[in-house]
C-alpha positions as CSV (number, residue, x, y, z in Angstrom):
1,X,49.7,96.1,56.1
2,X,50.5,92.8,58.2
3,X,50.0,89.7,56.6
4,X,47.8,87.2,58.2
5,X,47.8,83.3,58.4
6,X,44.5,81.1,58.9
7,X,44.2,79.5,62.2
8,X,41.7,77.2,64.3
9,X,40.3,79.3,67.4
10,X,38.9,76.8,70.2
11,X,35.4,76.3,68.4
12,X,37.0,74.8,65.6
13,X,36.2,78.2,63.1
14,X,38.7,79.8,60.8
15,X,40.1,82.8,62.1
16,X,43.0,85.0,60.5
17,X,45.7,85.7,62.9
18,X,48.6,88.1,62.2
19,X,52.3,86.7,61.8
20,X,55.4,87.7,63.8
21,X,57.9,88.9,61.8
22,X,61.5,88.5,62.5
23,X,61.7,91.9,63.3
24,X,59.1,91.9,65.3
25,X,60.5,89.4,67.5
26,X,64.0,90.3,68.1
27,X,62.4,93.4,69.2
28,X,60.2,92.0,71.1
29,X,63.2,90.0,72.7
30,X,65.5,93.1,73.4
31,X,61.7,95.2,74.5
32,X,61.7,92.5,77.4
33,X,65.2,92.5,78.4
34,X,65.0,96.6,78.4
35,X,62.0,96.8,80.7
36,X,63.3,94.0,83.1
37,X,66.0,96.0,83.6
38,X,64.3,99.5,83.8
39,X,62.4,97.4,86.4
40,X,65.4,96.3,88.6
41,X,67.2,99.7,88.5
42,X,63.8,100.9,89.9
43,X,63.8,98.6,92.6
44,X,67.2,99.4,93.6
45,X,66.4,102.7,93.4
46,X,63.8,102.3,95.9
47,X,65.3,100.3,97.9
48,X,68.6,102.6,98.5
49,X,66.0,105.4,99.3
50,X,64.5,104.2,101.3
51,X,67.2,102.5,103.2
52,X,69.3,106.1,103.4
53,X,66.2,107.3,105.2
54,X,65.8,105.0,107.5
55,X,69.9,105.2,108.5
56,X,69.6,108.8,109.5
57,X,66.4,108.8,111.4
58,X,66.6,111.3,114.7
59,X,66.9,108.9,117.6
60,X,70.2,107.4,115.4
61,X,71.9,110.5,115.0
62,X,74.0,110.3,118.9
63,X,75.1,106.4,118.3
64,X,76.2,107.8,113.8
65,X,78.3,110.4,115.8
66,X,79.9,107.5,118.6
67,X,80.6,105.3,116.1
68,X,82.0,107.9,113.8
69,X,84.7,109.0,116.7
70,X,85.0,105.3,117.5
71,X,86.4,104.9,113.5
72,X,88.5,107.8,113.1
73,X,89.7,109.2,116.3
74,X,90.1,106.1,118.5
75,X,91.7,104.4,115.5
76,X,94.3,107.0,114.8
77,X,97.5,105.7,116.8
78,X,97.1,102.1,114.5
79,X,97.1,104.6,111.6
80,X,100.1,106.1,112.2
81,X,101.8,102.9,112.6
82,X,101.5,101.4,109.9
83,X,101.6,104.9,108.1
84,X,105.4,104.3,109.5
85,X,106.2,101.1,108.6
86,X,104.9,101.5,105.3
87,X,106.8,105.0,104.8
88,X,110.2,103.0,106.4
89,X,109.6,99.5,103.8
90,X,109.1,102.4,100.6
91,X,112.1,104.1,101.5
92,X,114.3,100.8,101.8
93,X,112.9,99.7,98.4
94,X,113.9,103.5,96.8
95,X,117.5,102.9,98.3
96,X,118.1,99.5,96.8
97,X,116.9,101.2,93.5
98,X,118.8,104.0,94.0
99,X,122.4,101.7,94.7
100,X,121.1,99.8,91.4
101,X,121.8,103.0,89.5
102,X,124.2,104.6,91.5
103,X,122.2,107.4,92.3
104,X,122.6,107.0,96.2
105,X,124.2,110.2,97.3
106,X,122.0,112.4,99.5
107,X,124.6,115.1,99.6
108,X,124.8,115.1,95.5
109,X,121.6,117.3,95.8
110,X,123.2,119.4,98.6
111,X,126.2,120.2,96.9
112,X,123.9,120.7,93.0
113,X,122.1,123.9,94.7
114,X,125.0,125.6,96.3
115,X,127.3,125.3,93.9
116,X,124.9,126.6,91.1
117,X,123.2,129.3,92.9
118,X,120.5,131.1,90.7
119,X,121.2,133.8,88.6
120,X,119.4,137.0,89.2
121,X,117.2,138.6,86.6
């Protein structure tokens, strides 16, 4: 049963109103927070839906298509460049680690898998 305290309403009369409890209110705090949230994520929801939509609407779908060539094929010379120069600074960086260790010999691999051929079963 809830337990009540005496109050004033606007007419001046004694009226019982219930108490909030501590529990009550950091329920009430958390309640709030909880459907705010619920709130935005339905919001975004909408809003991505409806946005997607509205991207890939029939008179788009030529100029998704241009600009999707324009991205990946037109672009693929600059991405082999630097695919290159990238590939040439790792493989600078592996020798340097290599000479550190003195594990530079290319032909040490060459000579390991002739020398120990493999024995048949």
């Amino acid at each position: 049963m809830a337990d009540y305290s005496p109050s004033q309403n606007t007419k001046g009369a004694a009226v019982l109103t219930p108490r909030k409890g501590q529990l009550k209110s950091f329920f009430d705090f958390f309640g709030g927070k909880t459907l705010r949230l619920n709130n935005d994520l339905g919001a975004m929801a909408i809003f991505f839906f409806r946005s997607f939509f509205m991207i890939f609407r029939i008179k788009q779908i030529p100029e998704i298509i241009a600009q999707v060539y324009f991205i990946g094929a037109k672009s693929t010379q600059i991405v082999l460049l630097v695919g290159f120069f990238t590939g040439m600074v790792l493989g600078l960086q592996l020798y340097f680690v290599l000479v550190k260790f003195g594990s530079v010999g290319v032909q040490l691999l060459k000579i390991s898998t002739v020398n120990y051929p493999m024995k048949s079963l």
